[in-house]
PyMOL Python script that loads the backbone (N, CA, C, O; Angstrom):
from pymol import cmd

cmd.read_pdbstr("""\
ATOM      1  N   UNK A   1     -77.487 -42.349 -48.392  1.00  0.00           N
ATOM      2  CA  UNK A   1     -78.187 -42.711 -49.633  1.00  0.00           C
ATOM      3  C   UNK A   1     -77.207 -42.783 -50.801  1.00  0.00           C
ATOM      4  O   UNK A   1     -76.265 -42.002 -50.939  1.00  0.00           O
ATOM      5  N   UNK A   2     -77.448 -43.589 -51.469  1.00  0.00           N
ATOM      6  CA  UNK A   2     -76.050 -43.844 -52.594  1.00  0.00           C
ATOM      7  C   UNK A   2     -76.753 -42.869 -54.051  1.00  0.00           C
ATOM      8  O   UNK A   2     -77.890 -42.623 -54.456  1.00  0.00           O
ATOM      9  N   UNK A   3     -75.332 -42.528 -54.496  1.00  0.00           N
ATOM     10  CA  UNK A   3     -75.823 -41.390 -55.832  1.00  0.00           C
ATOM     11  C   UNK A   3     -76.723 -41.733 -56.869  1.00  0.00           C
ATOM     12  O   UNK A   3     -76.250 -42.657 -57.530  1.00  0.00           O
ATOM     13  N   UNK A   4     -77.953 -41.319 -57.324  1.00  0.00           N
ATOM     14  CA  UNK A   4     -78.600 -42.356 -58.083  1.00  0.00           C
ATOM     15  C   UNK A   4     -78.141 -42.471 -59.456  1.00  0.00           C
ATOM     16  O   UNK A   4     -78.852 -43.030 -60.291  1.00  0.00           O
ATOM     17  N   UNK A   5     -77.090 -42.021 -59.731  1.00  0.00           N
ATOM     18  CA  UNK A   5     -76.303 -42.643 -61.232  1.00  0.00           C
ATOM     19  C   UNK A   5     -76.315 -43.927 -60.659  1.00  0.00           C
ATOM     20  O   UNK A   5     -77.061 -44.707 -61.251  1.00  0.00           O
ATOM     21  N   UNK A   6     -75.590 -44.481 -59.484  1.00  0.00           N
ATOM     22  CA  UNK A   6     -75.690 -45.509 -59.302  1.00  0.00           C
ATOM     23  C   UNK A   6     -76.041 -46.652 -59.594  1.00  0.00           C
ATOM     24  O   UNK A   6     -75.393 -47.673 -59.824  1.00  0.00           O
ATOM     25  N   UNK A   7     -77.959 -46.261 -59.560  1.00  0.00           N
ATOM     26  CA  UNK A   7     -78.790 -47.075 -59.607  1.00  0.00           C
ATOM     27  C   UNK A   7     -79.256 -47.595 -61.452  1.00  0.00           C
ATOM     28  O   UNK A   7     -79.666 -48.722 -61.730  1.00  0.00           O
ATOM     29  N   UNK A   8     -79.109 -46.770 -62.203  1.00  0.00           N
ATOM     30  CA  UNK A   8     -79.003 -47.468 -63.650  1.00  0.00           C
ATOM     31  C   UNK A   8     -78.676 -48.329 -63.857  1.00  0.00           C
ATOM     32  O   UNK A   8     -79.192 -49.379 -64.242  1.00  0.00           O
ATOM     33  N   UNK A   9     -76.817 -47.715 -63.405  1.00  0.00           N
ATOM     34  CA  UNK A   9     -75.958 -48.821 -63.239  1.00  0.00           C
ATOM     35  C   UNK A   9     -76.298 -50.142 -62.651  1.00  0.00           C
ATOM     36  O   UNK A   9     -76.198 -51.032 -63.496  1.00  0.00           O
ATOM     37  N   UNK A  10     -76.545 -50.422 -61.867  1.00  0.00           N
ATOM     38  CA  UNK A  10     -77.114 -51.339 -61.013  1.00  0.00           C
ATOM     39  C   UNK A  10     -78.476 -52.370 -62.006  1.00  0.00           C
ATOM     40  O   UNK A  10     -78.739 -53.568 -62.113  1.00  0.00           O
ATOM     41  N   UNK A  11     -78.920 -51.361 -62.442  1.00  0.00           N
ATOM     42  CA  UNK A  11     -80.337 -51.904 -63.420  1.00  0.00           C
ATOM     43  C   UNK A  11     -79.807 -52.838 -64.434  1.00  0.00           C
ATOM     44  O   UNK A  11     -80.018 -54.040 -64.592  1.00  0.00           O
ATOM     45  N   UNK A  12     -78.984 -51.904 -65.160  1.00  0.00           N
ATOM     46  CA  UNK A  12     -78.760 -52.318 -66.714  1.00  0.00           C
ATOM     47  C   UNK A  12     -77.456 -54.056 -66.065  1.00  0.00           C
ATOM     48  O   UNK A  12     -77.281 -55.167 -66.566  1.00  0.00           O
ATOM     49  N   UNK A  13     -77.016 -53.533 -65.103  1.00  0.00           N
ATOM     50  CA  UNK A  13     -75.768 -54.820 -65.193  1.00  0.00           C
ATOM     51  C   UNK A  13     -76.974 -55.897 -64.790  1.00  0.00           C
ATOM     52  O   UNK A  13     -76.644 -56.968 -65.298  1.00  0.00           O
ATOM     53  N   UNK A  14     -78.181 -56.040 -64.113  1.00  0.00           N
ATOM     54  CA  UNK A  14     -78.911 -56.941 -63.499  1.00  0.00           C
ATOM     55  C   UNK A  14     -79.833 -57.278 -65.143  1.00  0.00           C
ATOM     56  O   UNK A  14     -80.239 -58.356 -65.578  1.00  0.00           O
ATOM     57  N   UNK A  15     -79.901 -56.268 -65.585  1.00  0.00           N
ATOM     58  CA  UNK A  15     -80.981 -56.872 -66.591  1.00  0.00           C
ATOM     59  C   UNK A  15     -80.185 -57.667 -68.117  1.00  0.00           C
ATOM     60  O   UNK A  15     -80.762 -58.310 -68.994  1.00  0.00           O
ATOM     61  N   UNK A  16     -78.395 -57.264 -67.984  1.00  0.00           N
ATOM     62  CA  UNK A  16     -77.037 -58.248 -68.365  1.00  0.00           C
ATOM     63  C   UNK A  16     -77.001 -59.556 -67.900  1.00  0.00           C
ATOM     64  O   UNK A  16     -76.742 -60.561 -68.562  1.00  0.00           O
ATOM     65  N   UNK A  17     -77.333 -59.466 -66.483  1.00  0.00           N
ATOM     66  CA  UNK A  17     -77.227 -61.100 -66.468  1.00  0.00           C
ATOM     67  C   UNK A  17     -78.490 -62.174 -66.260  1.00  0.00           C
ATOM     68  O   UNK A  17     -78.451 -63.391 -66.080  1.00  0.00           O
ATOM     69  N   UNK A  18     -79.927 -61.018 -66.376  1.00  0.00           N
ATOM     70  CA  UNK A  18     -80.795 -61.971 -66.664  1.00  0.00           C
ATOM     71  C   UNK A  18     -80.847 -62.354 -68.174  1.00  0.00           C
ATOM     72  O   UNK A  18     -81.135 -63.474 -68.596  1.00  0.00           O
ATOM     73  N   UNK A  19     -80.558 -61.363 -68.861  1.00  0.00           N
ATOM     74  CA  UNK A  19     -80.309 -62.145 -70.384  1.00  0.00           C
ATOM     75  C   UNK A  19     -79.368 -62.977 -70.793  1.00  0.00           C
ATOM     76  O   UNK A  19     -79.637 -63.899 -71.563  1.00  0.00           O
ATOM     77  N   UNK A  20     -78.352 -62.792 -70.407  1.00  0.00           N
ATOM     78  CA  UNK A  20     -77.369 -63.547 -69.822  1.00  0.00           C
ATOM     79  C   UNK A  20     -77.677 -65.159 -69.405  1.00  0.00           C
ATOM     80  O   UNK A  20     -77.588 -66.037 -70.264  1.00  0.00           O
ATOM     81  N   UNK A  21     -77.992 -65.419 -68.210  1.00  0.00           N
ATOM     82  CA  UNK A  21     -79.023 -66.186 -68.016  1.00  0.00           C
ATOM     83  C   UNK A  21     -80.224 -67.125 -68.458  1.00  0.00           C
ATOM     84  O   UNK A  21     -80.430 -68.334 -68.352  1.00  0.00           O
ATOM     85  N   UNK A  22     -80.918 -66.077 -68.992  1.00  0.00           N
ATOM     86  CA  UNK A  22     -81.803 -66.404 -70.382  1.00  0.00           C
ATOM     87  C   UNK A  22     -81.281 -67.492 -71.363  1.00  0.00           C
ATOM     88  O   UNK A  22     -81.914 -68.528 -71.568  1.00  0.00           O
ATOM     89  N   UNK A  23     -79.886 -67.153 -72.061  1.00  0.00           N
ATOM     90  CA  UNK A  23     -79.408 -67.473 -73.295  1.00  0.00           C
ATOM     91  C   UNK A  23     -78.868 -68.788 -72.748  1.00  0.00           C
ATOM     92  O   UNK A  23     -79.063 -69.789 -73.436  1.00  0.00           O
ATOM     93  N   UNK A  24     -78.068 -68.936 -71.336  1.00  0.00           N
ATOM     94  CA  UNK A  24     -77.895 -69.634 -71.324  1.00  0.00           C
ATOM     95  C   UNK A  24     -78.795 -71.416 -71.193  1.00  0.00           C
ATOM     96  O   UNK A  24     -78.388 -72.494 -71.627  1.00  0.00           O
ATOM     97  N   UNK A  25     -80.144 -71.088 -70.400  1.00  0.00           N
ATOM     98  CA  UNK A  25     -81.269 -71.471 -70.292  1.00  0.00           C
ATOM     99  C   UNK A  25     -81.352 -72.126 -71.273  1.00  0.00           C
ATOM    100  O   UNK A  25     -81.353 -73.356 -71.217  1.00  0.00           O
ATOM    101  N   UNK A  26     -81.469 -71.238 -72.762  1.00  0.00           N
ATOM    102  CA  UNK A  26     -82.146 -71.428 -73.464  1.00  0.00           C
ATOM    103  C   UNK A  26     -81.413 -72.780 -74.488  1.00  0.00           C
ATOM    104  O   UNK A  26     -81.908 -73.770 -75.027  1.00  0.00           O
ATOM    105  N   UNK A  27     -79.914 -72.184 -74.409  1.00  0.00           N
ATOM    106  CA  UNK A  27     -79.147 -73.205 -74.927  1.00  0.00           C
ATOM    107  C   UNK A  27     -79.173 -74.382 -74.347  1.00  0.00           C
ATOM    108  O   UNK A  27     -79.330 -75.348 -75.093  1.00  0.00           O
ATOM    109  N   UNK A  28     -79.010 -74.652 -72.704  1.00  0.00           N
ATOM    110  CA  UNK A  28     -79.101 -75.278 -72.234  1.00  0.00           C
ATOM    111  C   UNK A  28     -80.089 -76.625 -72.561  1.00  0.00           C
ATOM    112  O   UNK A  28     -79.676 -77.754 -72.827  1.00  0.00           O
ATOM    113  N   UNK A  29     -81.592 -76.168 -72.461  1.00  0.00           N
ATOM    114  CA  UNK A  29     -82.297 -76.855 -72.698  1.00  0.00           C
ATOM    115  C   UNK A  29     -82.612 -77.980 -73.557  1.00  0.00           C
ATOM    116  O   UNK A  29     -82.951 -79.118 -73.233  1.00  0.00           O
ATOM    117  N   UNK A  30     -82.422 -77.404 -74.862  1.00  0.00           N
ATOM    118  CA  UNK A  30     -82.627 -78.271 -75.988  1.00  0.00           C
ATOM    119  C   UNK A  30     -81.237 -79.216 -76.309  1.00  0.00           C
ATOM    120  O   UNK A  30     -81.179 -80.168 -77.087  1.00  0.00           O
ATOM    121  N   UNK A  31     -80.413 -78.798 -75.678  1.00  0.00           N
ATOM    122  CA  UNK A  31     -79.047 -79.753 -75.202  1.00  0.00           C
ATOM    123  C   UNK A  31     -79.349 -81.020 -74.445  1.00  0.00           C
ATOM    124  O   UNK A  31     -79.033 -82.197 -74.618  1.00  0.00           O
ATOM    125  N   UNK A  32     -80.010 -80.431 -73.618  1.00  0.00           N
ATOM    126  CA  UNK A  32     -80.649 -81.702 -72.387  1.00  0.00           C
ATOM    127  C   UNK A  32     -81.738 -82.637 -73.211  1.00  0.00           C
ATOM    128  O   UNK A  32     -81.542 -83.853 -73.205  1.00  0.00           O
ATOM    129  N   UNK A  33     -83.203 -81.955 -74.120  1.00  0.00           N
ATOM    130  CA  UNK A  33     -83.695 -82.333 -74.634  1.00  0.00           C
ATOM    131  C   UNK A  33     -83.146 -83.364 -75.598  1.00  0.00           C
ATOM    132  O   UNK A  33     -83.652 -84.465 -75.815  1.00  0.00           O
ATOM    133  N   UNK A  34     -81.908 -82.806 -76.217  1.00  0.00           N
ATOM    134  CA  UNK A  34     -81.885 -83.666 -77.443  1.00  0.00           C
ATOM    135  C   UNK A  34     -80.674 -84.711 -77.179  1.00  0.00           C
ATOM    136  O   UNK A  34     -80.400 -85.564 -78.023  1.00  0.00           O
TER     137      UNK A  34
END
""", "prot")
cmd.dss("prot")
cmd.show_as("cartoon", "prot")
cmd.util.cbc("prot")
cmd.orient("prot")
């Protein structure tokens, strides 16, 4: 079983690159749009 400090870790870097992600999306879009 892995140490659950671990697992934060694991959280917070995943919920980094859905915002991450997000921003890019978001920029993305109205780029394409316009």
């Amino acid at each position: 079983q892995p140490p659950p400090s671990r697992q934060p870790s694991n959280a917070s870097f995943t919920s980094i690159i859905t915002t991450s992600r997000k921003k890019v999306y978001t920029t993305k879009r109205p780029s394409k749009y316009s």
